[in-house]
KOLRO-566218 format. One record per residue (C-alpha): residue in one letter; x, y negated, z negated. Coordinates in Angstrom, 2 decimals, padded with zeros to 5 digits. Example, Ala and Ser with C-alpha at 12.3 -4.5 7.8 and 13.67 -1.06 7.14 Angstrom:
   r        xx        yy        zz
   a    012.30    004.50   -007.80
   s    013.67    001.06   -007.14
END
This chain:
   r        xx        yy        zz
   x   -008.39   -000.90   -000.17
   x   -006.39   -004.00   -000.91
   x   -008.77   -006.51   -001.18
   x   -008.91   -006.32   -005.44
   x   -005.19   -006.42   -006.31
   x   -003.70   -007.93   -009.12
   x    000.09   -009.06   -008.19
   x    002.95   -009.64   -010.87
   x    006.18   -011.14   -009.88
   x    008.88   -008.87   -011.33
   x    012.23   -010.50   -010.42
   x    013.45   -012.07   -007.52
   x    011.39   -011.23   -004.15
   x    010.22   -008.33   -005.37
   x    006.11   -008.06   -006.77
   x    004.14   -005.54   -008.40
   x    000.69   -005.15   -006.95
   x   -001.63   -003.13   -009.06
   x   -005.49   -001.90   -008.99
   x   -005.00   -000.35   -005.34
   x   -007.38    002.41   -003.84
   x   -005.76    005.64   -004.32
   x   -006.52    005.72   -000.45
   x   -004.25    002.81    000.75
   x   -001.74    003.28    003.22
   x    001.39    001.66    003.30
   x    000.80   -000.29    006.72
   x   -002.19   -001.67    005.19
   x    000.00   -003.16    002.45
   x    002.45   -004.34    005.05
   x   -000.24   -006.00    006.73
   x   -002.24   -007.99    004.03
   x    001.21   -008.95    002.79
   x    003.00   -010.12    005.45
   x    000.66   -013.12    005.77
   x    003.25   -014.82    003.27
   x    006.40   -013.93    004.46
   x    008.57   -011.52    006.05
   x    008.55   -008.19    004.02
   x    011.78   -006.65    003.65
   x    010.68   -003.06    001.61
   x    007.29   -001.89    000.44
   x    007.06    000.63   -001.92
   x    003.98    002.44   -002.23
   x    004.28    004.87   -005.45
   x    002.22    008.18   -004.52
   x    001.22    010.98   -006.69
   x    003.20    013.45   -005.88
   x    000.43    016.31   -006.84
   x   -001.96    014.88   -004.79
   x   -001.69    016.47   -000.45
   x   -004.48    016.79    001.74
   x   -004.68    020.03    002.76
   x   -008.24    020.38    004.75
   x   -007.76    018.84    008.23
   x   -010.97    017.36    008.08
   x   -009.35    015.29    005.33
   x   -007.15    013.61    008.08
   x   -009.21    011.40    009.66
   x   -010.29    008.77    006.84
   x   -011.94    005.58    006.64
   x   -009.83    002.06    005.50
   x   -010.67   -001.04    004.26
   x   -012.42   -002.26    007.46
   x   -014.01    001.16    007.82
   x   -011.97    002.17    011.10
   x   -010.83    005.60    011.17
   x   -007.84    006.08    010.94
   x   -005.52    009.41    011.14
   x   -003.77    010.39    007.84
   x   -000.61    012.59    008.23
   x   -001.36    016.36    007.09
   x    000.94    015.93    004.19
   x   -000.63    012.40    002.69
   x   -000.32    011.99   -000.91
   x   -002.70    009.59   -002.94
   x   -001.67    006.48   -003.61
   x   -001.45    005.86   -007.41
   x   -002.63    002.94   -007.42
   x    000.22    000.18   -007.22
   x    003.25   -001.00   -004.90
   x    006.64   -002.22   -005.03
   x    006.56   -005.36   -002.33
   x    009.89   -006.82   -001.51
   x    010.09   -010.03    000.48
   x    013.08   -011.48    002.28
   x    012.61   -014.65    000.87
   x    012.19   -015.72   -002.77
   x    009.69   -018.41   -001.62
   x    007.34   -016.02    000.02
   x    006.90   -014.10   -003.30
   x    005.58   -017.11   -005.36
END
């Protein structure tokens, strides 16, 4: 889920969103982000111990609790993002 972030702005466009659900896809990111701006990168840092490897495991709930399809080889979030926007405004 994204809806209990904490955001730091590092430098730049780019902010560091912590506190994230180890569940949270990048799209979802993209999405509750881009009402402020354009994004230009978003960097989701994944554990990368972490796979699903039962194929019940694919289909998952998200924030809205829609199902959604996971890849077979989804990692866990750990917990924060890298969020680049194109313009410095959009990351105040």
């Amino acid at each position: 889920s994204v809806s209990k972030f904490k955001i730091k702005r590092l430098s730049g466009t780019t902010v560091y969103v912590a506190n994230l659900s180890r569940e949270v896809l990048e799209k979802e990111l993209k999405g509750t982000f881009s009402k402020y701006g354009s994004i230009e990168n978003c960097h989701l840092v994944k554990d990368p111990h972490t796979k699903y490897v039962n194929f019940q495991l694919q289909l998952a709930q998200n924030s809205n609790n829609q199902q959604i399809h996971l890849p077979f080889n989804h990692r866990e979030s750990r917990g924060f993002a890298f969020i680049t926007f194109e313009r410095l405004e959009d990351a105040d």
